[in-house]
Wavefront OBJ file of the C-alpha trace (Angstrom):
o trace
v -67.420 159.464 -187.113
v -68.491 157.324 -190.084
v -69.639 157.751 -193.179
v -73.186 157.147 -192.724
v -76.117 158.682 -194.348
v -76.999 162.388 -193.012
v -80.581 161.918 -191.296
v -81.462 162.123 -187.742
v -81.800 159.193 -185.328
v -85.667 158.160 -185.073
v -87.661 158.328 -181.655
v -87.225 155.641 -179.409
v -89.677 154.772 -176.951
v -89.714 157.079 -173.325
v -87.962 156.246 -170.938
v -84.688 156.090 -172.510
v -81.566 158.284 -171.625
v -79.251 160.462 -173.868
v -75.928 160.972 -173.218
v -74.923 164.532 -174.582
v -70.714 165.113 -174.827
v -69.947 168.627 -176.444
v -66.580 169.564 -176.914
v -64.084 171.739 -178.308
v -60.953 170.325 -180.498
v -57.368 171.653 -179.895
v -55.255 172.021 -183.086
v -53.961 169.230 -184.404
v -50.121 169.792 -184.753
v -48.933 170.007 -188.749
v -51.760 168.763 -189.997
v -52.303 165.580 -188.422
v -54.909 164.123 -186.043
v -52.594 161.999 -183.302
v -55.714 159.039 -183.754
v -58.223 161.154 -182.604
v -60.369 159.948 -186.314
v -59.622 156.420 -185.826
v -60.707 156.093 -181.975
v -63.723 158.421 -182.614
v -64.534 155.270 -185.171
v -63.299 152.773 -182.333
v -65.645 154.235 -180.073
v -68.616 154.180 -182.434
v -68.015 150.455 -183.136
v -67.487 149.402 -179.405
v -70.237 151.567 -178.263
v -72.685 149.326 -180.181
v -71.716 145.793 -178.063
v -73.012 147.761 -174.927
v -76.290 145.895 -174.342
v -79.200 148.855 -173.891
v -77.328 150.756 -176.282
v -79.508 152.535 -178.837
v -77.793 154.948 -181.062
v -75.563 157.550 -181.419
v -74.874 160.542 -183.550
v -72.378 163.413 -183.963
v -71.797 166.632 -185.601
v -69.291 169.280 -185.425
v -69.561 173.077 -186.728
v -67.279 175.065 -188.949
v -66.476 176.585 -186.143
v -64.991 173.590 -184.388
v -67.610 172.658 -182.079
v -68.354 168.859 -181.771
v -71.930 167.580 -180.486
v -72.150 163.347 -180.183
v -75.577 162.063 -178.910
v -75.693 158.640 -177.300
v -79.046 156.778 -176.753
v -79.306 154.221 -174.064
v -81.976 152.491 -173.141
v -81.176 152.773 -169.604
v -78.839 154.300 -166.899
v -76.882 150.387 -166.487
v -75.749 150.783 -170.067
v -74.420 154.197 -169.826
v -72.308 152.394 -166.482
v -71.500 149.958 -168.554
v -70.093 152.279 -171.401
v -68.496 154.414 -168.995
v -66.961 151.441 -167.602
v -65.262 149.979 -170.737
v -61.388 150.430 -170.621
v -61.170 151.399 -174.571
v -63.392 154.459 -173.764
v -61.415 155.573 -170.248
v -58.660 155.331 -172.291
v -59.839 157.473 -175.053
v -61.153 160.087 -172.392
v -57.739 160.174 -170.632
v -56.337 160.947 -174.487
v -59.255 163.698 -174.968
v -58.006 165.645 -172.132
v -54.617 164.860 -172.434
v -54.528 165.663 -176.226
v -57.949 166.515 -178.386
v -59.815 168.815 -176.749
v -59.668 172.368 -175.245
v -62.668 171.775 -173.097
v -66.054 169.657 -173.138
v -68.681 168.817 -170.974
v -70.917 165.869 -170.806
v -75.154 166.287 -170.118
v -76.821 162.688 -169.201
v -80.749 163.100 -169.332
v -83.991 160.795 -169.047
v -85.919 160.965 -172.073
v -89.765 161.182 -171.487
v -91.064 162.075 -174.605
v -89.990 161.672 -178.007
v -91.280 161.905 -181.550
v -90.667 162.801 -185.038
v -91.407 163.950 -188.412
v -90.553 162.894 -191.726
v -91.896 164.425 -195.208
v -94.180 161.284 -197.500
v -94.197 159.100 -194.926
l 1 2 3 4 5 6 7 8 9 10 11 12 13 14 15 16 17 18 19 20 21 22 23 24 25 26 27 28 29 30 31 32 33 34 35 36 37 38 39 40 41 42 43 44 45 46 47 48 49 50 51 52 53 54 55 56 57 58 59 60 61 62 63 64 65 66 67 68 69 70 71 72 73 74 75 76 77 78 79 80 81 82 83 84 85 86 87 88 89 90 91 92 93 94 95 96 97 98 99 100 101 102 103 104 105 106 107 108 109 110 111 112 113 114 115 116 117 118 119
């Protein structure tokens, strides 16, 4: 997860499909994170080449739960991203290693909009 600026992602035009992947972390032993940080930030990057991709953002609560939201213009791209070796590979790891449990949510988006304050 980078460090970009806290806002939410802005409305895309319907139809567009989200990609919703809750999950639950597992401890990480002494302290340290066994690359779960730096192929959450491999995923983010690669994520971006998929053509249809839109957006995505994430979360995660004190408590421990983790929300990402992908946005993809349409179901091809989120084939395509399932398809991609790096992220199979980092799904293998997530059960193997990161999380407790998860589950994933794909929808079609038919209406979206927004507000924002002065604009």
């Amino acid at each position: 997860m980078s460090d970009q600026p806290v806002a939410p992602v802005p409305p895309f035009e319907p139809p567009y499909y989200t990609v919703v992947f809750t999950s639950l972390r597992t401890e990480p032993d002494h302290g340290h994170d066994d690359g779960y940080d730096g192929t959450a930030d491999l995923m983010d990057e690669l994520v971006t080449t998929v053509p249809g991709f839109l957006a995505v953002e994430s979360a995660r609560t004190p408590g421990g739960l983790g929300i990402t939201v992908g946005y993809f213009r349409d179901a091809d791209a989120i084939k395509q991203w399932r398809g991609r070796a790096e992220h199979r590979t980092a799904q293998r790891r997530g059960r193997e290693e990161w999380y407790e449990k998860y589950a994933v949510h794909i929808a079609k988006v038919e209406r979206s909009y927004g507000f924002e304050r002065g604009a």
